[in-house]
FIKE-563679 format. One line per 2 residues: number of its first residue (from 1); their letters; for each residue x, y, z of C-alpha. Coordinates in steps of 0.02 Angstrom, whole numbers. Example, Ala and Ser with C-alpha at 12.3 -4.5 7.8 and 13.67 -1.06 7.14 Angstrom:
2
1) AS) 615:-225:390 ~ 684:-53:357
***
This chain:
177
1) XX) 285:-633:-336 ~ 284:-768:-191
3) XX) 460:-757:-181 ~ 466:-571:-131
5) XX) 328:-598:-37 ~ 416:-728:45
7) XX) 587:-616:68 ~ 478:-477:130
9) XX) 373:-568:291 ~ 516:-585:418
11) XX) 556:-389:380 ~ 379:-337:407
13) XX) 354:-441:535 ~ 503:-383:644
15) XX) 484:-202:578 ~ 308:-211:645
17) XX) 367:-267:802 ~ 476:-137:853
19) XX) 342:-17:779 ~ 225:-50:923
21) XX) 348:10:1061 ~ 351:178:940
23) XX) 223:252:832 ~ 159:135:729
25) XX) 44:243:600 ~ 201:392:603
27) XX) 315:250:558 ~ 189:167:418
29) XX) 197:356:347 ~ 402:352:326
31) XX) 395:168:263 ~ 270:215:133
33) XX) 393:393:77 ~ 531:258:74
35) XX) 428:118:-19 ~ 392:252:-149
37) XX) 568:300:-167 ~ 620:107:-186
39) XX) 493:82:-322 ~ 567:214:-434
41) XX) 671:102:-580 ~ 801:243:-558
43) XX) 837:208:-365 ~ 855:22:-424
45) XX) 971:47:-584 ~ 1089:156:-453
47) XX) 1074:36:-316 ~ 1131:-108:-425
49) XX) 1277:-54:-484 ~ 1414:-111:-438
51) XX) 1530:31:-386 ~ 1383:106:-273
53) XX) 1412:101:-91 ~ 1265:51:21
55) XX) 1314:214:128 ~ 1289:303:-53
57) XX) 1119:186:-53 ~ 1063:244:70
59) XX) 1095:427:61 ~ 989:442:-115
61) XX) 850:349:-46 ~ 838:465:119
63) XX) 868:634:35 ~ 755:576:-108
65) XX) 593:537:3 ~ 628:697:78
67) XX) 566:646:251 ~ 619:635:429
69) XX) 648:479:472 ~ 638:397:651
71) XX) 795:311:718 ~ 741:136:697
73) XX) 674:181:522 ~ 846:226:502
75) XX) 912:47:552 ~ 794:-19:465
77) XX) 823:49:301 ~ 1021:12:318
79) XX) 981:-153:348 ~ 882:-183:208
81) XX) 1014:-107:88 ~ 1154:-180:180
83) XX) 1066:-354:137 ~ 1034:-309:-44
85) XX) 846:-323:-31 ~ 809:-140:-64
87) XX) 694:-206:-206 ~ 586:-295:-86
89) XX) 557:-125:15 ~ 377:-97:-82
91) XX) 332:-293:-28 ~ 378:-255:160
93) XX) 298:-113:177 ~ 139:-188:117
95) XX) 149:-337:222 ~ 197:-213:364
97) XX) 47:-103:324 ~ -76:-259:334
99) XX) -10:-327:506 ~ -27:-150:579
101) XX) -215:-161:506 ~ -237:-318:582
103) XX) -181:-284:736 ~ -297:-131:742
105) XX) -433:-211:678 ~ -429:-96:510
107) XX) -449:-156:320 ~ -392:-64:160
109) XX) -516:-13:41 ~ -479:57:-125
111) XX) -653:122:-196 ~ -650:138:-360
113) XX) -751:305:-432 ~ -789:366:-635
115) XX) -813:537:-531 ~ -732:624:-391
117) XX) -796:567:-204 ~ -825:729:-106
119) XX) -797:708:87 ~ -969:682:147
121) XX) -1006:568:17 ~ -849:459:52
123) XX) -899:454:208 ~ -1071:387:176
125) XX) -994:271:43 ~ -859:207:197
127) XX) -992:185:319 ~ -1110:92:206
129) XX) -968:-40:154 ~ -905:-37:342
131) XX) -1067:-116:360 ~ -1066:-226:213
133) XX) -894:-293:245 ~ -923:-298:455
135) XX) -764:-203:496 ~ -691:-33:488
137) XX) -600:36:327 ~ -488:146:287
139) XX) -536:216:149 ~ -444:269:-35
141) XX) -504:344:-191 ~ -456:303:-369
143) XX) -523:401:-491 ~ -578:254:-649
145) XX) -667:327:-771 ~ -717:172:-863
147) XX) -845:142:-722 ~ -956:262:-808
149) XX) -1052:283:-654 ~ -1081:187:-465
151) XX) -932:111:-363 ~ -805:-26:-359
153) XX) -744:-59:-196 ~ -590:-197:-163
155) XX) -567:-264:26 ~ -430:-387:25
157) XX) -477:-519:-61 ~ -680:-458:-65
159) XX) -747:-347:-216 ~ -936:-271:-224
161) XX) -954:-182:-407 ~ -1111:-86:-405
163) XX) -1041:8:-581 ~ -1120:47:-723
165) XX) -978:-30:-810 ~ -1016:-217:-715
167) XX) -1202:-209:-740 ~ -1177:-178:-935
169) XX) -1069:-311:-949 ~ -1175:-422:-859
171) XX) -1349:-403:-955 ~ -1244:-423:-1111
173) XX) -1190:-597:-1047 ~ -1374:-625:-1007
175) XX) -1435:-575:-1171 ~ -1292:-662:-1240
177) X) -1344:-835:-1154
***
C-alpha cells in the first residue's frame, strides 16, 4: 500500500496544518467518523459509479457519519471527493492522526488483552509501558482471546508480548531445538 500511502501524505500533511489554527483533537474525531464512513465497501461501490455526483458523494458520506462537521472539514472532504481519492480517506487520516501525535509528543498503543482491561488496570498497564517505551501513549484495547492470558502491546513499529500465547510458543521452539 505505498502508493496510497504515498497519495495520502500531502493531504495529511496540509489537513494537519490547517488543524493547528483549529482544534486539532475535535477535528481528528470528525476525520476518524469520516474515515469510517469511507472504509465501508458500500460508500465506495456508490462513489464509483459513474452517474454519481460528487455533491451526491458527498452528501452520503456526511449524513452517513452522522456528525457535525467543522467548516474546513467540510472543504476538506469536498476536496478529496472532488479529486477522486475518497478511497484514500482511511490512509490520510492515519497519516494525519500520527503527525498530530508527533507533534504532541503522543504514540498509539493498541494493547492487546485475552480479558477485558478495567480502568485502573489500563491505567497501570499504560503507565508501566509509558515507561518501557519512554513516551506517553494513548492507549486502546482489543479484546484477543488467543492470548490466553498477559498482554500484547504494539507501539509503532515496537511490540513487547508478555502472553501466554508467546511464551508457549517459544518453549516449544526451545524444546523443539
Amino acid at each position: 500500500m505505498a502508493e496510497l500511502a504515498t497519495i495520502a501524505r500531502p493531504y495529511a500533511e496540509a489537513l494537519f496544518q490547517v488543524a493547528r489554527q483549529h482544534d486539532v483533537k475535535a477535528w481528528g474525531q470528525q476525520l476518524d467518523a469520516l474515515a469510517q464512513v469511507a472504509a465501508a465497501p458500500e460508500l465506495r461501490q456508490f462513489a464509483d459509479h459513474p452517474k454519481a455526483t460528487p455533491e451526491q458523494i458527498y452528501v452520503v458520506t456526511t449524513q452517513t457519519a452522522k456528525v457535525e462537521l467543522a467548516e474546513g472539514v467540510q472543504n476538506f472532504l469536498r476536496t478529496v471527493i472532488a479529486n477522486g481519492r475518497l478511497s484514500a480517506l482511511p490512509a490520510v487520516v492515519e497519516q494525519f492522526h500520527a503527525l498530530a501525535n508527533a507533534a504532541a509528543g503522543v504514540a498509539d498503543a493498541l494493547i492487546y488483552s485475552a480479558f477485558p482491561i478495567d480502568a485502573a488496570q489500563l491505567a497501570d498497564v499504560k503507565a508501566a509501558l509509558e515507561k518501557r517505551f519512554a513516551r506517553k501513549l494513548e492507549a486502546q484495547v482489543v479484546l484477543e482471546p488467543s492470548l490466553i492470558g498477559g498482554i500484547r502491546a504494539v507501539v509503532g513499529d515496537e511490540v513487547l508480548d508478555t502472553s501466554v500465547k508467546y511464551r508457549l510458543e517459544r518453549m516449544k521452539v526451545a524444546l523443539t531445538a
